[in-house]
Each structure stands twice: as structure tokens, then as C-alpha cells.
C-alpha positions in Angstrom: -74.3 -24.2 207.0 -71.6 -22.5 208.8 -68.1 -23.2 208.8 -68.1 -24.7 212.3 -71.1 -26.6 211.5 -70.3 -28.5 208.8 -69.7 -32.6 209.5 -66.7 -33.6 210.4 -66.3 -36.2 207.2 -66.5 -33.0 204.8 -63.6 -31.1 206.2 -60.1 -31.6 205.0 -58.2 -33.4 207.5 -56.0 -30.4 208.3 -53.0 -31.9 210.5 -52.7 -34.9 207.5 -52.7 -32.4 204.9 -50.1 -30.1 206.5 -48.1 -33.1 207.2 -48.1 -34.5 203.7 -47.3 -30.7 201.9 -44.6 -30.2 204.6 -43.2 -34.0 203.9 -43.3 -33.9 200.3 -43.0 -30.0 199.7 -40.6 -29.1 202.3 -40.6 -24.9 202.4 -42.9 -24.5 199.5 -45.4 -26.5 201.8 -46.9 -23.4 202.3 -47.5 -21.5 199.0 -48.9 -24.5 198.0 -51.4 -24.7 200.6 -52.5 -21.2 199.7 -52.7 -22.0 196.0 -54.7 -24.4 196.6 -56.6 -22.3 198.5 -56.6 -19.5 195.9 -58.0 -22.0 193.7 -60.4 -24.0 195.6 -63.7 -24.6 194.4 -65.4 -22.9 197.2 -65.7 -21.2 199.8 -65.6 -23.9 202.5 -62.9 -25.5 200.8 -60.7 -22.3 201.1 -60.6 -21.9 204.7 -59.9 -25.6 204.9 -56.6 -25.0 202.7 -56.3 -21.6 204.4 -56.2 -23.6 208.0 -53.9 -26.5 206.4 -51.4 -23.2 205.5 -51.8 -21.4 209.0 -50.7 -25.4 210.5 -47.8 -25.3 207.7 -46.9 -21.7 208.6 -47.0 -22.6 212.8 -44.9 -25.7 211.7 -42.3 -24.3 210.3 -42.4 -20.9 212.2 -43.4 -18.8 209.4 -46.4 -15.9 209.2 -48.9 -16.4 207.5 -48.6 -14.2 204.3 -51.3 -11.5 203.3 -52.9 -13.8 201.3 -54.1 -16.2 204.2 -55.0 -13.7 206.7 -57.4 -12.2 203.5 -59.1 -15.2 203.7 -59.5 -16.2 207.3 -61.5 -12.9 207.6 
């Protein structure tokens, strides 16, 4: 099942989880997102965390690092 096509109940709620790292993380909302990337459990899960980071990253007016755009690909 592609990314796109998987049900909306499996995905990470993106926006909440960028809005709880940035709350409780403040400027290390980010690398966190990406770690958790880094150390997801699969694929699917990775982009989720790499899309939660690229939300952080608009957020708070940061690039994404060369880690997330290594993943999005």
C-alpha cells in the first residue's frame, strides 16, 4: 500500500505531534522528530515522523536538515 493510500486512522496525526514536540521540546522539537524518525520501525512510520519534522521545521522557520530531505526522497 502506498504512502498516500494508507487509512487515515494509521497515520500519525502530524499537526498534533508537531504541536506536542514543539510545546514540550521547544527548539529540540525537531531533532527529536527526526530521531524518531531515524529510529522508527518502518518505513511508513518514518515519513510520518519525517512530515511531523518538516511541520516542526516550517513552525519554527528552520530547514529541514540533510537527514529529513534523505528520507522524503
Amino acid at each position: 500500500m502506498l504512502h498516500a493510500q494508507r487509512p487515515r486512522g494509521v497515520r500519525l496525526g502530524v499537526d498534533f505531534e508537531a504541536n506536542a514536540l514543539i510545546a514540550a521540546l521547544g527548539a529540540e522539537a525537531y531533532s527529536a522528530a527526526c530521531l524518531r524518525a531515524k529510529e522508527a520501525s518502518s518505513d511508513e512510520i518514518a515519513r510520518d515522523w519525517t512530515d511531523v519534522a518538516g511541520v516542526i521545521a516550517r513552525r519554527m522557520r528552520r530547514r529541514p536538515g540533510f537527514f529529513a530531505s534523505v528520507l522524503m526522497q
